[in-house]
DSSP file (Angstrom, degrees, kcal/mol; ACC not computed):
  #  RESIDUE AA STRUCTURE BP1 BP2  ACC     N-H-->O    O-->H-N    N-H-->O    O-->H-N    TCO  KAPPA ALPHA  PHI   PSI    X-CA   Y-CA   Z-CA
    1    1 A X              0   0    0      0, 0.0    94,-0.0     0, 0.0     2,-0.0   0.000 360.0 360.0 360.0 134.7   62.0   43.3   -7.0
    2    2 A X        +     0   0    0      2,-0.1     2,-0.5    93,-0.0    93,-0.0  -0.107 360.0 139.8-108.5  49.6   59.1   45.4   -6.8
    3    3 A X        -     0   0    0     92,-0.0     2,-0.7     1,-0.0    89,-0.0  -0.668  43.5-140.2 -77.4 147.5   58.2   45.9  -10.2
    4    4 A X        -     0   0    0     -2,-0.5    -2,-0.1     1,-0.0    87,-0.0  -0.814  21.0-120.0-108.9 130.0   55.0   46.0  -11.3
    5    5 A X        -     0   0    0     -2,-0.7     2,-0.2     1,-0.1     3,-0.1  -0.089  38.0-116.0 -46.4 156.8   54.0   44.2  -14.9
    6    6 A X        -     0   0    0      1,-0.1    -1,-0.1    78,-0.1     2,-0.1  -0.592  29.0-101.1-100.2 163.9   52.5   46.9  -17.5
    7    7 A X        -     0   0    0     -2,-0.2     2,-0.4     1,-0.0    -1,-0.1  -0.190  32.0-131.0 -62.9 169.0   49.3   46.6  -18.7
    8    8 A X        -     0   0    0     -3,-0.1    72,-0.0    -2,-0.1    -1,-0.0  -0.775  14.1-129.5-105.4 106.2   49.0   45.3  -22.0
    9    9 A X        -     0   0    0     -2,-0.4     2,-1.3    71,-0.3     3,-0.1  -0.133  19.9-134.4 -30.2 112.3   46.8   47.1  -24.6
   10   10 A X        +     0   0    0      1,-0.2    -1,-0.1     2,-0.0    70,-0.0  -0.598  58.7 136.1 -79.9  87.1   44.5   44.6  -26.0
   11   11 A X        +     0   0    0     -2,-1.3    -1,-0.2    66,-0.1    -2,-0.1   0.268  30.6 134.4-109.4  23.3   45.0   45.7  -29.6
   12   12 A X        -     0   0    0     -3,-0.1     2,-0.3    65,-0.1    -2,-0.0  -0.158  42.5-153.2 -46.5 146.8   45.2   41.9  -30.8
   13   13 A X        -     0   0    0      0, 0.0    -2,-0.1     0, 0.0    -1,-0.1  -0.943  14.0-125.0-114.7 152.7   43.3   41.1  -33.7
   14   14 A X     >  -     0   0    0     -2,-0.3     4,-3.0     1,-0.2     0, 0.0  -0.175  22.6-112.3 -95.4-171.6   42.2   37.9  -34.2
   15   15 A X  H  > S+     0   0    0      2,-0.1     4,-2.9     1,-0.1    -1,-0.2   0.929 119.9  56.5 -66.5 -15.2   43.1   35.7  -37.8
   16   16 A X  H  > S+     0   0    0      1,-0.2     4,-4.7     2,-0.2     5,-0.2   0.994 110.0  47.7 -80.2 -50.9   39.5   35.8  -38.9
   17   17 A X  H  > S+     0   0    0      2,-0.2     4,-2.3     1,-0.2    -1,-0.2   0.843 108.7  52.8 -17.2 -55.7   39.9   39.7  -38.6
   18   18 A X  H  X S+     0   0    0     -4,-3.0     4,-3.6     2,-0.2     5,-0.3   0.969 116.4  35.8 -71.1 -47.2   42.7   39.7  -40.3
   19   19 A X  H  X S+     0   0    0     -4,-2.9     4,-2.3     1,-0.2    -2,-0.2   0.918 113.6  51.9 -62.3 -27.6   41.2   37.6  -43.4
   20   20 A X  H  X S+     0   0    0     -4,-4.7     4,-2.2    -5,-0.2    -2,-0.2   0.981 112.3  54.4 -74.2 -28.9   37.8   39.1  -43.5
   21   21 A X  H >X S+     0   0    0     -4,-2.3     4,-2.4    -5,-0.2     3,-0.9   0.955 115.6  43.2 -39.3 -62.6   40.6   42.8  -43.6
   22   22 A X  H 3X S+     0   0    0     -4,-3.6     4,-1.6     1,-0.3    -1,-0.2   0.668 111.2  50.2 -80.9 -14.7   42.3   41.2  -46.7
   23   23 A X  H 3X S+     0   0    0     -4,-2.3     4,-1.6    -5,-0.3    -1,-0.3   0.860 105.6  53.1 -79.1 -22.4   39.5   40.1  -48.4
   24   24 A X  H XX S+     0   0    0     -4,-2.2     4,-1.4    -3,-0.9     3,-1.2   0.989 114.1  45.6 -67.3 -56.1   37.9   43.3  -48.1
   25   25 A X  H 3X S+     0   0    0     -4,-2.4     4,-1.3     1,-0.3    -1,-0.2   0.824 112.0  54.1 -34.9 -46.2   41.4   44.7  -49.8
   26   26 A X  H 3X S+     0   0    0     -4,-1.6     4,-1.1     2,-0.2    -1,-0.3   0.773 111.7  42.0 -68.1 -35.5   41.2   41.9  -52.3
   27   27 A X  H <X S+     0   0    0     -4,-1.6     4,-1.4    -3,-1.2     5,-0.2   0.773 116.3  47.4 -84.5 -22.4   37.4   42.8  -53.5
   28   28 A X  H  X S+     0   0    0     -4,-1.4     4,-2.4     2,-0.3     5,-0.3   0.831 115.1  43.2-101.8 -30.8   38.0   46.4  -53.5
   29   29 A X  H  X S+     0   0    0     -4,-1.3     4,-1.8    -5,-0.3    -2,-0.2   0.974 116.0  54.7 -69.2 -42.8   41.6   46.0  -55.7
   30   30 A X  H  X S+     0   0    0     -4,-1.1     4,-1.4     2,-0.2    -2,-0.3   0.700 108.0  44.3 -33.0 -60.3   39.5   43.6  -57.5
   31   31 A X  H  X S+     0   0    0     -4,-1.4     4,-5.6     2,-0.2     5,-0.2   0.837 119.3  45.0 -32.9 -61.7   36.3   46.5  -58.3
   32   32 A X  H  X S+     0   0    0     -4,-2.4     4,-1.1    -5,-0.2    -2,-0.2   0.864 104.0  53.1 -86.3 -17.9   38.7   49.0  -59.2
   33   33 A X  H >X S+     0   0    0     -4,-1.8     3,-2.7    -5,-0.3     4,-1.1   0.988 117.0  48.5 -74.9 -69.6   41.2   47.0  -61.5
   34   34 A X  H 3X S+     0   0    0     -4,-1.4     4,-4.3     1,-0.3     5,-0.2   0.809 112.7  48.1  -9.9 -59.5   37.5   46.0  -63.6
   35   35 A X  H 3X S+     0   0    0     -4,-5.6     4,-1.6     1,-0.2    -1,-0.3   0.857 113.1  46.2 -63.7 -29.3   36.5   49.5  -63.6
   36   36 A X  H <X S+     0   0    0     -3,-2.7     4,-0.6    -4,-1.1    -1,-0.2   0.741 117.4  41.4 -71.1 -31.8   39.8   50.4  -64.9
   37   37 A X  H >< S+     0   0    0     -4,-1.1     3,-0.7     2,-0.2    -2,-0.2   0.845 113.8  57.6 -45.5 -65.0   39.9   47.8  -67.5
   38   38 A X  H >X S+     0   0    0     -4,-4.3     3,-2.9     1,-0.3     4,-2.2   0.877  98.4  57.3 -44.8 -54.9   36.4   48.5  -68.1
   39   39 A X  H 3< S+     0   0    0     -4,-1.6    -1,-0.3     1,-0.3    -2,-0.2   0.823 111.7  40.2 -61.2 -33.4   37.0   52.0  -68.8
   40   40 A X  T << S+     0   0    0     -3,-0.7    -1,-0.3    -4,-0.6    -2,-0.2   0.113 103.9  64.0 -99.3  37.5   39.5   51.3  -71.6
   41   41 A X  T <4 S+     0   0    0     -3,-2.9     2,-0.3     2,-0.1    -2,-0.2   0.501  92.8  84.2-115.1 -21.4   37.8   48.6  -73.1
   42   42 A X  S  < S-     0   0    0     -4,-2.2     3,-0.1     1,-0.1     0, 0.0  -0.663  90.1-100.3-100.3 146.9   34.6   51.0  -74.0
   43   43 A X        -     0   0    0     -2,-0.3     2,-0.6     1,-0.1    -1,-0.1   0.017  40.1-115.5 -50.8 153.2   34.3   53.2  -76.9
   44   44 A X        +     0   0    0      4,-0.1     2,-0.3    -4,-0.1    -1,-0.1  -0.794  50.1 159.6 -88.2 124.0   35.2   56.8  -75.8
   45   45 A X     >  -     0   0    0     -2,-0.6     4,-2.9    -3,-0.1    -3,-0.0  -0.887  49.4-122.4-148.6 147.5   31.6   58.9  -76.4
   46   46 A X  H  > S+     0   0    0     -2,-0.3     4,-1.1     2,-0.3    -1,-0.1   0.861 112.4  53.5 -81.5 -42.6   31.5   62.1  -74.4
   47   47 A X  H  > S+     0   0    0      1,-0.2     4,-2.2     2,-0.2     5,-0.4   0.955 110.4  56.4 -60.3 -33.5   28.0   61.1  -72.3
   48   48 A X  H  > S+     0   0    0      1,-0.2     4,-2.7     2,-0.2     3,-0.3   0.977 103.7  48.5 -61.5 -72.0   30.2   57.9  -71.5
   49   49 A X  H  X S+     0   0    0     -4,-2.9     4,-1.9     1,-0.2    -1,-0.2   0.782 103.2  55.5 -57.4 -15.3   33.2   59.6  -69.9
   50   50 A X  H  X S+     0   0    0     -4,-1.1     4,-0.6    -3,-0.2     3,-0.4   0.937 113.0  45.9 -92.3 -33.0   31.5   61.7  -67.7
   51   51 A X  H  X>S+     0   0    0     -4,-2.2     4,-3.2    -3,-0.3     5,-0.5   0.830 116.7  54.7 -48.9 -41.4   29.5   58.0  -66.1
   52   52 A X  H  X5S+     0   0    0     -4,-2.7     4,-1.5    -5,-0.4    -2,-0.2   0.881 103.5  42.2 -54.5 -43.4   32.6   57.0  -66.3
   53   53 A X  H  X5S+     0   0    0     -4,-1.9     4,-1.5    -3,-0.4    -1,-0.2   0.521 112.0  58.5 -69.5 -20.7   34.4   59.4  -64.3
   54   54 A X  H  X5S+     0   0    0     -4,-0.6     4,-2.1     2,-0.2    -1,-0.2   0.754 109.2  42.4 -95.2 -42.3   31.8   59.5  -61.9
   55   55 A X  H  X5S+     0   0    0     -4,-3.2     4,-2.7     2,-0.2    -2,-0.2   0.844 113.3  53.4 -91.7 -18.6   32.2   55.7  -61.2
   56   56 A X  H  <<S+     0   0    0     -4,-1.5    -2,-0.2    -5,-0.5    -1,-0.2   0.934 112.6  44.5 -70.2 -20.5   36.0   55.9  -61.3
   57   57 A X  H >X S+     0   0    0     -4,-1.5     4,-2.0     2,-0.2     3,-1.9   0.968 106.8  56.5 -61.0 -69.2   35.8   58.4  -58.9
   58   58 A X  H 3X S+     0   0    0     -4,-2.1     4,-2.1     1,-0.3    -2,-0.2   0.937 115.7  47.4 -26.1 -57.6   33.0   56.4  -56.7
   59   59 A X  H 3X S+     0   0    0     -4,-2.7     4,-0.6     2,-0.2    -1,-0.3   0.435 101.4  53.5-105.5  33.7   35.6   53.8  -56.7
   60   60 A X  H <4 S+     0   0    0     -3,-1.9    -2,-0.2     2,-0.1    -1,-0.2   0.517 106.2  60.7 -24.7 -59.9   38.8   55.7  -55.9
   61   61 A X  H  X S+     0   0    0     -4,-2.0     4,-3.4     2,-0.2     5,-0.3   0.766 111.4  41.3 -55.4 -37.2   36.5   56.8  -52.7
   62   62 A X  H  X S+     0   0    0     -4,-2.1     4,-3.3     1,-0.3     5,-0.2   0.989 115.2  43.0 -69.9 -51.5   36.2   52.8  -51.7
   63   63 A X  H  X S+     0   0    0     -4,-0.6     4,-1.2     1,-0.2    -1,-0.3   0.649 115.0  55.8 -84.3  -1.1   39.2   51.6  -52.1
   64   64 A X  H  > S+     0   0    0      2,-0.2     4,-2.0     3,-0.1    -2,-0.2   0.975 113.6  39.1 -70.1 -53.0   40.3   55.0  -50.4
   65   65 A X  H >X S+     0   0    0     -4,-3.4     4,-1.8     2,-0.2     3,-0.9   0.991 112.2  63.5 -54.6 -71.8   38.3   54.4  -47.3
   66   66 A X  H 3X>S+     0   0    0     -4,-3.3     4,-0.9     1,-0.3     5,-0.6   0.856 111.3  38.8 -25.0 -43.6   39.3   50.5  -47.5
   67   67 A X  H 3X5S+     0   0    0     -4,-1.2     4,-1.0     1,-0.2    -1,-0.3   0.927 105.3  56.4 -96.6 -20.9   42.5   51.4  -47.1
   68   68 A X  H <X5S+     0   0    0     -4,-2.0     4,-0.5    -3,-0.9    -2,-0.2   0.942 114.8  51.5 -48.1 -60.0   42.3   54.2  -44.6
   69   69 A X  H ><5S+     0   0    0     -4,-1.8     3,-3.3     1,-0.2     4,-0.4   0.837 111.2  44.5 -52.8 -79.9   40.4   51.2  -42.5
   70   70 A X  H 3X5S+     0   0    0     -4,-0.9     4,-0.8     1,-0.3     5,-0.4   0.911 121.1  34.3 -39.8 -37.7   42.9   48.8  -43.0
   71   71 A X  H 3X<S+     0   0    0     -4,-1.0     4,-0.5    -5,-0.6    -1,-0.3   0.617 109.1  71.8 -88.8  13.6   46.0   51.1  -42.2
   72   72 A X  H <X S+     0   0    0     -3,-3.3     4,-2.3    -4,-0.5    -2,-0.2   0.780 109.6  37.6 -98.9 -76.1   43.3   53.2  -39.1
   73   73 A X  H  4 S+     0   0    0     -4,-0.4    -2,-0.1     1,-0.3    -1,-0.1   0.364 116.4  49.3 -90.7  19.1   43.8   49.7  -36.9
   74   74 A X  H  X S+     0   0    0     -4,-0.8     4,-2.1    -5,-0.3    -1,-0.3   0.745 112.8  47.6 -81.6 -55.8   47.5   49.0  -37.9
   75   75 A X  H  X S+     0   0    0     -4,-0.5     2,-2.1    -5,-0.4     4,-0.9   0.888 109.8  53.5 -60.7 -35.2   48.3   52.7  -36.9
   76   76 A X  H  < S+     0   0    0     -4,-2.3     2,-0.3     2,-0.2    -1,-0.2  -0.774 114.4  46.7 -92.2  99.3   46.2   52.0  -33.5
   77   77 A X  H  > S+     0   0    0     -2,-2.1     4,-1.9     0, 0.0    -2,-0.2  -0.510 109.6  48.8 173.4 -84.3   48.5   48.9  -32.9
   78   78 A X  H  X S+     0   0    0     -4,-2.1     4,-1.2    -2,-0.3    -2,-0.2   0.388 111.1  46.3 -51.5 -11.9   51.1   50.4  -33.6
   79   79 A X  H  X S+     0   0    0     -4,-0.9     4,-1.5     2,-0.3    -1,-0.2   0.853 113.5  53.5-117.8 -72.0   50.3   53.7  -31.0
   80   80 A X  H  > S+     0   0    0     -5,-0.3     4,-0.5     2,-0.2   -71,-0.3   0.729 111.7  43.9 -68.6 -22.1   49.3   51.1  -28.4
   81   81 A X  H >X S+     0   0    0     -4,-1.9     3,-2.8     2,-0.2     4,-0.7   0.998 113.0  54.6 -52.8 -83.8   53.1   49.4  -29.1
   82   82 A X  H 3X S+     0   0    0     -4,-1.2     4,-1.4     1,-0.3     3,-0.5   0.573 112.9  37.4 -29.8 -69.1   54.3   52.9  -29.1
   83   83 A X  H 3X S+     0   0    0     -4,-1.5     4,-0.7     1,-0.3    -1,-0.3   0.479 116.9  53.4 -84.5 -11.0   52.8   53.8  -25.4
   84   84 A X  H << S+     0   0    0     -3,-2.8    -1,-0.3    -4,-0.5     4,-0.3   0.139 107.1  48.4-103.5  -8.6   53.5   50.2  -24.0
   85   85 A X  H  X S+     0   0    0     -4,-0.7     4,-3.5    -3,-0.5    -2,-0.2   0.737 115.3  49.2-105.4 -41.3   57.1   50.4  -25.0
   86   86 A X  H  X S+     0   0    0     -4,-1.4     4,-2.2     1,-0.2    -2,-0.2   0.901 111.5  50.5 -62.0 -35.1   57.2   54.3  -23.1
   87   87 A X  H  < S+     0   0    0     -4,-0.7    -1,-0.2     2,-0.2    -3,-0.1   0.854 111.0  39.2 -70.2 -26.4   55.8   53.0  -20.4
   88   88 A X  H >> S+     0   0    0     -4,-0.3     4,-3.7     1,-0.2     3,-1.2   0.899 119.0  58.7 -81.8 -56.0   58.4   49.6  -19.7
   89   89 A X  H >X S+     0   0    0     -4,-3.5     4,-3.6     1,-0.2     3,-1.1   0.879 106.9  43.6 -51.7 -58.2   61.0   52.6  -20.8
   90   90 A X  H 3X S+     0   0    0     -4,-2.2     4,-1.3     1,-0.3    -1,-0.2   0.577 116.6  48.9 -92.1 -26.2   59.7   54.6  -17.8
   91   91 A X  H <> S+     0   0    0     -3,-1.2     4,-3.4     2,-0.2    -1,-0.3   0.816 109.8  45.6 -79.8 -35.0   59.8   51.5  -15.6
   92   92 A X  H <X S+     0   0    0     -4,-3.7     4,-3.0    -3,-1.1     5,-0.3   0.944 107.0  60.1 -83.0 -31.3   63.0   50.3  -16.2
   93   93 A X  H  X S+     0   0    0     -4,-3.6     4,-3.1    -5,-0.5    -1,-0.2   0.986 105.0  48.7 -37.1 -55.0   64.2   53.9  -15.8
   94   94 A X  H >X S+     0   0    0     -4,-1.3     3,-2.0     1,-0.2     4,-1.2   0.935 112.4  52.8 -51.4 -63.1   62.7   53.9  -11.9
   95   95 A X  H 3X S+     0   0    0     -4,-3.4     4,-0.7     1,-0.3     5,-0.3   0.761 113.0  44.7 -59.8 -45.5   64.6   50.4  -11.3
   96   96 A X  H 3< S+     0   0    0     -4,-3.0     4,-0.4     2,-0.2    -1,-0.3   0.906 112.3  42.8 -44.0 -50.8   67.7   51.7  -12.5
   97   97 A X  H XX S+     0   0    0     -4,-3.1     4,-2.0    -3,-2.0     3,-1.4   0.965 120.3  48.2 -73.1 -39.6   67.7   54.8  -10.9
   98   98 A X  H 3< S+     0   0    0     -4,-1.2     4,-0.3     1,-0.3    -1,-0.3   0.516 111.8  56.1 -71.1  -0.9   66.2   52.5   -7.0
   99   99 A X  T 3X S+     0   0    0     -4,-0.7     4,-1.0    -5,-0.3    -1,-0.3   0.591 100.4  53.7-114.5  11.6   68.9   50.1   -7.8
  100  100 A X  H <> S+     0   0    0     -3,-1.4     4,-2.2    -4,-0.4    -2,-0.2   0.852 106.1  50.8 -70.7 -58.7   71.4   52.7   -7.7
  101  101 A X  H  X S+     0   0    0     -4,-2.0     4,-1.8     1,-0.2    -3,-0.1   0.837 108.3  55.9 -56.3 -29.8   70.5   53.9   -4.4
  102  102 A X  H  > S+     0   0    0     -4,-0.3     4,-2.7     2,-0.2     3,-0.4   0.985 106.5  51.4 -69.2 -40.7   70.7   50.6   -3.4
  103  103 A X  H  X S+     0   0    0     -4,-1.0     4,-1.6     1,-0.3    -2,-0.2   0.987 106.5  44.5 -44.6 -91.4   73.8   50.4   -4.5
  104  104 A X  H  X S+     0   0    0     -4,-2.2     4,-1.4     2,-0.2    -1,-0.3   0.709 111.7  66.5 -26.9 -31.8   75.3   53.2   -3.0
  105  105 A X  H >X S+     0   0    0     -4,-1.8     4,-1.5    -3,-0.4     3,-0.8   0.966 104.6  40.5 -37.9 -78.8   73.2   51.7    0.0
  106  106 A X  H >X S+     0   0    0     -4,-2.7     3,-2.8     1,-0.2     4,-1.6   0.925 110.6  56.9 -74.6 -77.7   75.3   48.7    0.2
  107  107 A X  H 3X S+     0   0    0     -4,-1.6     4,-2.5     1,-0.3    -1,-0.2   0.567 108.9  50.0 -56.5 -31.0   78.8   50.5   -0.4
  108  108 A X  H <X S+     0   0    0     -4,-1.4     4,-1.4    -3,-0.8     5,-0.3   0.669 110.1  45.7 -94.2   9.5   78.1   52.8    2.7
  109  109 A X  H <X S+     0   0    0     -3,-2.8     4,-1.3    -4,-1.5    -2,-0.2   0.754 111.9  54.9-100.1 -15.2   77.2   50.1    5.1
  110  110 A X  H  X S+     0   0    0     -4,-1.6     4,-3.1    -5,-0.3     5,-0.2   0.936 111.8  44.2 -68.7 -50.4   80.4   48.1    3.8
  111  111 A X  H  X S+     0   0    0     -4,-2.5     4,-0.6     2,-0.2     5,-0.2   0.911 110.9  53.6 -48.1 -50.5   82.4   51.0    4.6
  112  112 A X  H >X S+     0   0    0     -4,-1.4     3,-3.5     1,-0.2     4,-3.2   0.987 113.7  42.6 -15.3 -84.4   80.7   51.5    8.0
  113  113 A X  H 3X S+     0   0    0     -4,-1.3     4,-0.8     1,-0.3    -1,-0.2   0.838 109.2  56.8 -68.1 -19.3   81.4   47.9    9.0
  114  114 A X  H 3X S+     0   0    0     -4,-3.1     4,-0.5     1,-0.2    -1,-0.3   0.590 108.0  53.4 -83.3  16.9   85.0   47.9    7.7
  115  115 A X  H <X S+     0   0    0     -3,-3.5     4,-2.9    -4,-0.6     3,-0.2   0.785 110.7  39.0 -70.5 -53.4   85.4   50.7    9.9
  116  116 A X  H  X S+     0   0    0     -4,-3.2     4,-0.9     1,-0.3     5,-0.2   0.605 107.6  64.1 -88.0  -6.3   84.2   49.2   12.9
  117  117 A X  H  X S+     0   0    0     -4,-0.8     4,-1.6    -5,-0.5    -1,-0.3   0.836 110.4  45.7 -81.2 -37.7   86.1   45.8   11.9
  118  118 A X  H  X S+     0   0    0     -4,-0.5     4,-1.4    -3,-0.2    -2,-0.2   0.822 108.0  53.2 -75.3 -38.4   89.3   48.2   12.3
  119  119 A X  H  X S+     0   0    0     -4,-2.9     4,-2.0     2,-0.2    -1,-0.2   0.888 109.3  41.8 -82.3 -29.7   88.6   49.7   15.2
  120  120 A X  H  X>S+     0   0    0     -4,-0.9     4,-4.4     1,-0.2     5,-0.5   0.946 114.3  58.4 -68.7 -46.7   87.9   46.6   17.5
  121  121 A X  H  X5S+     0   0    0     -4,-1.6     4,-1.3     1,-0.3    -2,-0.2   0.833 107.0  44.2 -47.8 -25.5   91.0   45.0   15.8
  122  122 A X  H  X5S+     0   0    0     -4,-1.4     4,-2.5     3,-0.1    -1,-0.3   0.853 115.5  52.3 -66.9 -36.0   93.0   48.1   17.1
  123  123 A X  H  X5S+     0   0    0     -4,-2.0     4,-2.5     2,-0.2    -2,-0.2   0.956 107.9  47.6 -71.3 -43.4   91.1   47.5   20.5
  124  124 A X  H  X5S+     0   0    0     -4,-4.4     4,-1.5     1,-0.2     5,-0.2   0.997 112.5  50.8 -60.9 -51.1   92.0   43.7   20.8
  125  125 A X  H  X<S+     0   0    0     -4,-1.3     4,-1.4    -5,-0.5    -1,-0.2   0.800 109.4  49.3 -58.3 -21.1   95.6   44.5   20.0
  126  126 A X  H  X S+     0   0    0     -4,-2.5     4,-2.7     1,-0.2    -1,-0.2   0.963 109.4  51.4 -61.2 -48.1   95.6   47.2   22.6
  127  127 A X  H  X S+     0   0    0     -4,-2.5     4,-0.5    -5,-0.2    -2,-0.2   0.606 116.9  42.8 -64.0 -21.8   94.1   44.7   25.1
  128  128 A X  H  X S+     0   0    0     -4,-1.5     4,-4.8     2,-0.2    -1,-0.2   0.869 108.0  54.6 -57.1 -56.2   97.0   42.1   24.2
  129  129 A X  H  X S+     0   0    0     -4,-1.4     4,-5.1     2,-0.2    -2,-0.2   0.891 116.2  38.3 -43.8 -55.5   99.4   44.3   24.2
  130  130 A X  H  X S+     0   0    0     -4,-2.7     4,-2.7     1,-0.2    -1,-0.2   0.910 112.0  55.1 -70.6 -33.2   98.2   45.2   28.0
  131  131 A X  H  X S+     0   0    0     -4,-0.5     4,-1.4     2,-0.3    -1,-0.2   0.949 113.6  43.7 -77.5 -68.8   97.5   41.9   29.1
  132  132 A X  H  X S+     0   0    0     -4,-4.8     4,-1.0     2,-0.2     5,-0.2   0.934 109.3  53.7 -53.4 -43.4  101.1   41.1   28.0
  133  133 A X  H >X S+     0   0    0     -4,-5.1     3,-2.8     1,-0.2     4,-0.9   0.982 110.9  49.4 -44.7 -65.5  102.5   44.2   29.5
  134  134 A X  H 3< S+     0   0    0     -4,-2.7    -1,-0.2     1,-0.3    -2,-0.2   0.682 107.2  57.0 -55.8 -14.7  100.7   42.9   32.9
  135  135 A X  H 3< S+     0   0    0     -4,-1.4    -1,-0.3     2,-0.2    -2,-0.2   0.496 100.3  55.5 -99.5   5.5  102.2   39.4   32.6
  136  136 A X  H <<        0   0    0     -3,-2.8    -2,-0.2    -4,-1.0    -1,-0.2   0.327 360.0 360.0 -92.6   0.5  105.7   40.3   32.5
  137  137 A X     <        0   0    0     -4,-0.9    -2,-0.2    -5,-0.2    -3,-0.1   0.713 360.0 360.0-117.1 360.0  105.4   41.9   35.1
């Protein structure tokens, strides 16, 4: 067969990757449930909400980026899946279509040779046939 193996996108990450990922997820879920806590554990005073808002916002932003990283190198995984799966589609398409031709290949050289298997067999039986003719007489 002359296929050729696909590449494989090295989008592997390794486990340490993957824990230091979920600890960063874990400190920053960690941050914002405090801050959230926090915020309704202190008396309401109008200079006080507006620090407040300001840090709940500040951490909104973290754990927004945290999770935009974390889901930015699933989504390039998943895209490198995505282009490694078109490509194998693309391959096995060609094999199909060359072993089709082969195919068709091999049906007309069987036909071919039972052709020419018919025609000597007509030829021997002529040549018996004559051969007999000449030996009755």
């Amino acid at each position: 067969m002359n296929a050729m193996p696909s590449e494989k996108i090295d989008t592997k990450t390794t486990d340490s990757e993957h824990a230091a990922a979920a600890a960063d997820v874990e400190a920053g879920i960690r941050e914002f449930v405090r801050n959230d806590v926090a915020y309704l554990r202190r008396p309401q005073n109008g200079a006080d909400n507006v620090a407040l808002d300001a840090t709940a916002e500040a951490t909104v932003n973290n754990v927004n980026s945290l999770i935009q990283r974390v889901a930015g190198a699933s989504l390039a995984e998943i895209e490198g899946l995505i282009t490694e799966l078109q490509s194998l589609r693309d391959l096995l398409h060609a094999e199909g279509q060359r072993v089709q031709r082969e195919i068709a290949g091999y049906a007309q050289l069987s036909h071919a040779a039972m052709q020419s298997t018919r025609m000597i067999a007509d030829n021997v039986a002529q040549w018996k046939q004559a051969t007999d003719k000449l030996g009755r007489a």
